[in-house]
C-alpha positions as CSV (number, residue, x, y, z in Angstrom):
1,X,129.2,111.8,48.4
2,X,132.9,111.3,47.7
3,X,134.4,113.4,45.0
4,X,131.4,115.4,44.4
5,X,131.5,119.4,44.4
6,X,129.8,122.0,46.0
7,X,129.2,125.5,45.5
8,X,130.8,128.0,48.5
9,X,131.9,131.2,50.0
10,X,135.0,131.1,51.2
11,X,137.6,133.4,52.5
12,X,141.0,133.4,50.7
13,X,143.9,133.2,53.1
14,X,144.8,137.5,53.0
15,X,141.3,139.0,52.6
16,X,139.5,140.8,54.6
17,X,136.0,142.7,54.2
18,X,133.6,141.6,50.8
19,X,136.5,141.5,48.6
20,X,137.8,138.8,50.5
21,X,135.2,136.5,49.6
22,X,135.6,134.0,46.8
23,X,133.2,132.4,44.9
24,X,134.5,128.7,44.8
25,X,133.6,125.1,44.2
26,X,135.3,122.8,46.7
27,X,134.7,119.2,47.4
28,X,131.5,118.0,49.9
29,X,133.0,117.2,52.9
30,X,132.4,113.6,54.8
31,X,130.7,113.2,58.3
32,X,133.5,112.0,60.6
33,X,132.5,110.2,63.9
34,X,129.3,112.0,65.9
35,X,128.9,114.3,62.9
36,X,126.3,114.9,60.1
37,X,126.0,116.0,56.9
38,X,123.4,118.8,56.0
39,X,122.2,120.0,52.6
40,X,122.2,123.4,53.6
41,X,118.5,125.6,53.2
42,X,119.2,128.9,55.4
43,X,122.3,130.3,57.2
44,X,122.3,133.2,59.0
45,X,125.3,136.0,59.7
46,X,126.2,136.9,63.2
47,X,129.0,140.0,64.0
48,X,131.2,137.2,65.6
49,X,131.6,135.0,62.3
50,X,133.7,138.7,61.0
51,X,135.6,138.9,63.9
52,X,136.2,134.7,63.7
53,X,138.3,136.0,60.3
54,X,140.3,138.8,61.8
55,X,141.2,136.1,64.9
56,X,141.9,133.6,62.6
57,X,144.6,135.9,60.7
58,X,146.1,136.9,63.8
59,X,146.5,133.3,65.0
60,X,147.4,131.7,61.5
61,X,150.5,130.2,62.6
62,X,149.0,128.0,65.5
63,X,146.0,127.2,63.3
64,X,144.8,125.4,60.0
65,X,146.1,127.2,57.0
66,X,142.9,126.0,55.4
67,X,140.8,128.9,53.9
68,X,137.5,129.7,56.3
69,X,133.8,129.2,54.7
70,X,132.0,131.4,56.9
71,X,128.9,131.1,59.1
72,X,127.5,128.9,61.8
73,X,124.1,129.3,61.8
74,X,122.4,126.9,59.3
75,X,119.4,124.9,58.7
76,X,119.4,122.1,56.7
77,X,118.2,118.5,56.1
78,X,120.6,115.5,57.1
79,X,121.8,113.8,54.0
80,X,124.8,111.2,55.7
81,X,124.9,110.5,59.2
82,X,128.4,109.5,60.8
83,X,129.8,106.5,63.2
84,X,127.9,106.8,66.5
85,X,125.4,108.8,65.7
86,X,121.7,107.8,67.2
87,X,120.0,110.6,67.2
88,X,119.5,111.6,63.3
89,X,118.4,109.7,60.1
90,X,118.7,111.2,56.5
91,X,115.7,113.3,55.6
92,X,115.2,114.9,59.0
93,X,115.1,118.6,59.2
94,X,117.4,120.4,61.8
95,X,119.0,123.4,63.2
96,X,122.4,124.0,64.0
97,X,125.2,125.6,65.0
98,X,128.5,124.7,64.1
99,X,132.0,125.6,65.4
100,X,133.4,129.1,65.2
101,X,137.0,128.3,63.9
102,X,135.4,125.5,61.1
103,X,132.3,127.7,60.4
104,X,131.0,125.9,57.1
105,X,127.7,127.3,56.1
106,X,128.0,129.7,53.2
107,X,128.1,126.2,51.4
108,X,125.5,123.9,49.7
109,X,126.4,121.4,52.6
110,X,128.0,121.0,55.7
111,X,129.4,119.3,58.4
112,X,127.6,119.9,62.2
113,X,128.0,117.8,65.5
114,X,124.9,115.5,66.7
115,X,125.3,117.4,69.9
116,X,125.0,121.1,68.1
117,X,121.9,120.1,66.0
118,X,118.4,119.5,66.6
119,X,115.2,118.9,65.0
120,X,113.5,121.3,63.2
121,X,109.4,121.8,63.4
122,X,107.8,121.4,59.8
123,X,106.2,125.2,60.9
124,X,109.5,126.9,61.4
125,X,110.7,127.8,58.0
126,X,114.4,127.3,57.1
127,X,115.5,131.0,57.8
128,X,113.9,131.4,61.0
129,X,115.3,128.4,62.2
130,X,119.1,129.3,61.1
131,X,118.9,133.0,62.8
132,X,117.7,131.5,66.1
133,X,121.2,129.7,67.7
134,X,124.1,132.5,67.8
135,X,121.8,135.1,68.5
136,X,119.4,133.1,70.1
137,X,121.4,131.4,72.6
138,X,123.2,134.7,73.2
139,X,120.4,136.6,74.8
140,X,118.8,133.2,76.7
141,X,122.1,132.9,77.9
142,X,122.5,136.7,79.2
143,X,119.5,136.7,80.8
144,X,119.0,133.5,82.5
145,X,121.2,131.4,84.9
146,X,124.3,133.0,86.7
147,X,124.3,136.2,84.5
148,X,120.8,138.3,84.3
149,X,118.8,135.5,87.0
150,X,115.6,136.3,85.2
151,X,113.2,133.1,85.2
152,X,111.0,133.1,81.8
153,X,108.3,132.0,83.5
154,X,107.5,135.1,85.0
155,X,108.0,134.5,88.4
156,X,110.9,136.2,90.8
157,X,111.8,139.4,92.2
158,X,111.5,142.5,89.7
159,X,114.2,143.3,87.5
160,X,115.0,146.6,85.7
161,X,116.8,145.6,82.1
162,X,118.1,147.6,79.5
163,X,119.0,146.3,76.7
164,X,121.5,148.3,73.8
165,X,121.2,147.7,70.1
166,X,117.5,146.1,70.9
167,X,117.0,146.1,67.4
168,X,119.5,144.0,66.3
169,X,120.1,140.0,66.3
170,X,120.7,139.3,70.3
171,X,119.1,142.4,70.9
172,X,115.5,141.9,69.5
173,X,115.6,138.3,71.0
174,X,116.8,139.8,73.9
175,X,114.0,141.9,74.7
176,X,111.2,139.4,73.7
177,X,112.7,136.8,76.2
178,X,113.4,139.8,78.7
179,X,109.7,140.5,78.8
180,X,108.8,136.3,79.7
181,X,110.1,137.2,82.9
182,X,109.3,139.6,85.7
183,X,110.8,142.6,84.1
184,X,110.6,146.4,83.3
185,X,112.6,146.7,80.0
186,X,114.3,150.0,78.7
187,X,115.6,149.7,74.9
188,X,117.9,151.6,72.8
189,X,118.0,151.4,68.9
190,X,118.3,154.0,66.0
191,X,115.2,156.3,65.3
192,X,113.5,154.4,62.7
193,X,113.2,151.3,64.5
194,X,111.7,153.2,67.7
195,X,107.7,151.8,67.4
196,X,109.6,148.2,65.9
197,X,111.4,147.6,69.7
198,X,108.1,148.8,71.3
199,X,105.9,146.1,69.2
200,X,108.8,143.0,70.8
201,X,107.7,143.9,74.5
202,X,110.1,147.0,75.7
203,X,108.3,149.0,78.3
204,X,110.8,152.4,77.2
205,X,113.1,152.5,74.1
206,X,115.1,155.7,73.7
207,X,116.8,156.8,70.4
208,X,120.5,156.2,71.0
209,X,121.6,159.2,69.0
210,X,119.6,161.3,71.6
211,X,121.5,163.0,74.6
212,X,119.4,160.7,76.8
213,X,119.8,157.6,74.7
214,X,123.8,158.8,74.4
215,X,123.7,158.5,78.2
216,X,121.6,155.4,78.7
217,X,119.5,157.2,80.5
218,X,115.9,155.3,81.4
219,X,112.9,158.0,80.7
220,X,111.4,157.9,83.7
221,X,114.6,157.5,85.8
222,X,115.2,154.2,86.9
223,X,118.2,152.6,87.8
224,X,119.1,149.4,85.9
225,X,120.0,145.7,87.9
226,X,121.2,144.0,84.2
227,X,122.3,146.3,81.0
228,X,123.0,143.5,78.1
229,X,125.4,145.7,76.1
230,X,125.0,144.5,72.5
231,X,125.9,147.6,71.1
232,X,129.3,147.5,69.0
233,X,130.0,151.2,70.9
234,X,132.1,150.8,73.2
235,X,131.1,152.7,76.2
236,X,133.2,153.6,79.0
237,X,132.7,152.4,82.5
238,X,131.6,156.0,83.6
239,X,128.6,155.7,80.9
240,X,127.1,152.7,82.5
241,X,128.2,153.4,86.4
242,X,125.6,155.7,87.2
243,X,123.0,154.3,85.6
244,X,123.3,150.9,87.6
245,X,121.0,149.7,90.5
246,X,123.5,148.9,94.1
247,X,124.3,145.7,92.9
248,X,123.7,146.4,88.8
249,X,125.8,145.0,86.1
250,X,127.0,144.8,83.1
251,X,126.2,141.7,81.3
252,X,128.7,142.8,77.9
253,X,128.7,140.6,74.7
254,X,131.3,142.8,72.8
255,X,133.4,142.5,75.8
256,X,136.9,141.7,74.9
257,X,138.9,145.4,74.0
258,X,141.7,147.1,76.3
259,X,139.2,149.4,78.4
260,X,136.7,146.3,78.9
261,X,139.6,144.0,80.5
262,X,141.1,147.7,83.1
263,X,138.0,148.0,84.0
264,X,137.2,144.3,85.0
265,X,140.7,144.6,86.5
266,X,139.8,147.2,88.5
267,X,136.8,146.1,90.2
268,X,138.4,142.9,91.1
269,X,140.6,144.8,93.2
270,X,138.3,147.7,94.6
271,X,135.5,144.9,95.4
272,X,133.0,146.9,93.7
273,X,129.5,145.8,93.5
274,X,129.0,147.2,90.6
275,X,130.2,144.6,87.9
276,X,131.0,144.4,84.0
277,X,130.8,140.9,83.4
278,X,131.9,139.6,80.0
279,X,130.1,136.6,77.9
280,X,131.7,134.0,75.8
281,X,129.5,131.9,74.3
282,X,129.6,128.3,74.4
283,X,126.7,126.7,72.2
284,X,124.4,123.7,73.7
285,X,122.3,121.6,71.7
286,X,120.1,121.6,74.7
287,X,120.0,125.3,75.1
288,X,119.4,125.5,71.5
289,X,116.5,122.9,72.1
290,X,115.2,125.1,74.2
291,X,115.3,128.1,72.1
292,X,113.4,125.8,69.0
293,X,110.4,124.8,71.3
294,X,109.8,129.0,72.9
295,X,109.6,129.6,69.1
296,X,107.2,126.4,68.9
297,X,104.7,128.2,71.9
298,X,104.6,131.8,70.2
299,X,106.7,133.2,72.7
300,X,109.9,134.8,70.8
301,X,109.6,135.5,67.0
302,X,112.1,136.1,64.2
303,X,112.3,139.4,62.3
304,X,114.4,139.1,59.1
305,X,116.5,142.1,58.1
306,X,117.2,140.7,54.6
307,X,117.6,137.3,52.7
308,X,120.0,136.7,49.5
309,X,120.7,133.9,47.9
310,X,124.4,131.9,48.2
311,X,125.1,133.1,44.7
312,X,125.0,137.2,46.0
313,X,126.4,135.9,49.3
314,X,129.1,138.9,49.3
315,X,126.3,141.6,49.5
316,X,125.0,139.6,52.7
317,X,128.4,140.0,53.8
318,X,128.5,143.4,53.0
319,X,125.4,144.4,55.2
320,X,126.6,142.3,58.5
321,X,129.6,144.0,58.6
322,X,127.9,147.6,57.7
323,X,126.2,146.8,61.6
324,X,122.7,148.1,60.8
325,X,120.7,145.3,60.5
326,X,116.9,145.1,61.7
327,X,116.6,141.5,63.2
328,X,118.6,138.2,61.2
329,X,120.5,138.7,57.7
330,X,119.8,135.2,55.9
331,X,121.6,133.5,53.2
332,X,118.9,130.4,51.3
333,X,120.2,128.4,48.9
């Protein structure tokens, strides 16, 4: 497709917020070895792809100058496969995730990896499919393996979870995947989204603007092994402390400001068993596999907060960074 344009979002080198965002027409990019090319259907807007900008601006001089089309959430069909690649043909429908620094899906097309991208079900529509892998892979990751332990087939010791910002992106696929295992789940959202949390699974959900909810307290006073702190609030150490089981931690995926890193310091050196444990995120196509066939056996669903077209993009934008959202915001071509 050499020398043809697309339509795009992209950030101009100083901007910051909605009126950073340009409407532009740049040229479709080519599929280099292992890649793909994907006429773009759905992306969806995750909190990290704003905070992806502000890092990129911090780090301009040790990175490409290039001005950043946002998003890395997109579903697609493959319209140009590169060198090497065996596992896609043109006209298959797929999920994926792309890099955080390259982003590319507020755009008619893009560019993904062969080993971010997998096939998409005919049944799974295009914007369910594109708000499954950042927040998606998120919770599975926070609640299975080395960080939560819980096994999604139900079996292992009990766990007491609570989950912050359940109504959000991670946080609403958080507590559906929470509840596949053997798990008492304690949510907090805002008020109006109180009997939504309830209908995903969670056995309590608390108003966070409460005193109780302010406190993370669990209603009928349990102690908590795993929190997964999706809330943008910062809380402090002293918040979560006494709200903890023995060995209880904090599974944070905001983790990353000055009081997070003291306090990680700090139990390093006490040997506290009591642990705030920060996630990064690094995106499997197997993981992501996973995610597309749970979907496939009715056991997590997508709840869509909003969907714009590319064209109003900005107002998408607008709404991610606002931090309210009720499930996936979706852009659709």
């Amino acid at each position: 497709m050499a020398g043809k344009l697309m339509r795009a979002l992209q950030y101009h080198s100083n901007g910051g917020g909605r009126v950073g965002l340009e409407h532009v027409e740049v040229p479709i990019p080519d599929p280099g070895k292992g890649q793909v090319l994907l006429k773009v259907e759905a992306t969806s807007l995750n909190p990290v792809d704003a905070n992806t900008h502000k890092l990129k601006l911090l780090l301009r001089p040790f990175l490409s100058r290039n001005p950043l089309i946002p998003a890395t959430d997109v579903a697609g069909e493959v319209v140009e496969v590169g060198p090497n690649v065996r596992n896609f043909k043109a006209g298959d429908k797929v999920v994926a995730v792309l890099g955080f620094f390259t982003g590319g899906g507020l755009a008619e097309y893009c560019i993904a990896e062969e080993n971010s991208t997998v096939l998409r079900p005919p049944q799974l529509s295009p914007a369910e499919a594109a708000s499954l892998p950042v927040a998606g892979l998120t919770a599975l990751l926070t609640l299975t393996d080395k960080f939560a332990g819980v096994k999604l087939d139900g079996d292992g010791p009990k766990k007491n979870i609570l989950i912050t910002a359940a109504s959000g992106g991670v946080g609403h696929y958080a507590v559906q995947l929470a509840k596949l295992g053997n798990t008492h789940v304690t949510a907090t959202c805002g008020a109006r989204n109180l009997e939504f949390v309830k209908s995903l699974g969670a056995d309590e959900v608390v108003d966070y603007k409460t005193p109780e909810g302010a406190a993370l307290k669990s209603p009928s006073g349990k102690k908590y092994d795993v929190v997964i702190q999706c809330a943008r609030v910062a809380f402090p150490w002293s918040v979560f402390e006494p709200n903890l089981s023995q060995n209880g931690k904090v599974i944070d995926i905001t983790a990353g400001n000055i009081r997070a890193v003291w306090t990680i310091l700090v139990q390093k050196v006490t040997f506290s068993k009591k642990k705030l444990v920060p996630l990064l995120l690094v995106p499997k196509g197997e993981d992501l596999k996973r995610l597309v066939e749970l979907w496939k056996e009715g056991k997590i669903k997508t709840t869509l907060d909003s969907v714009h077209p590319l064209s109003k993009g900005e107002i998408a934008w607008s709404k991610l960074l606002d931090g309210h959202a009720t499930g996936k915001i979706v852009v659709e071509q």
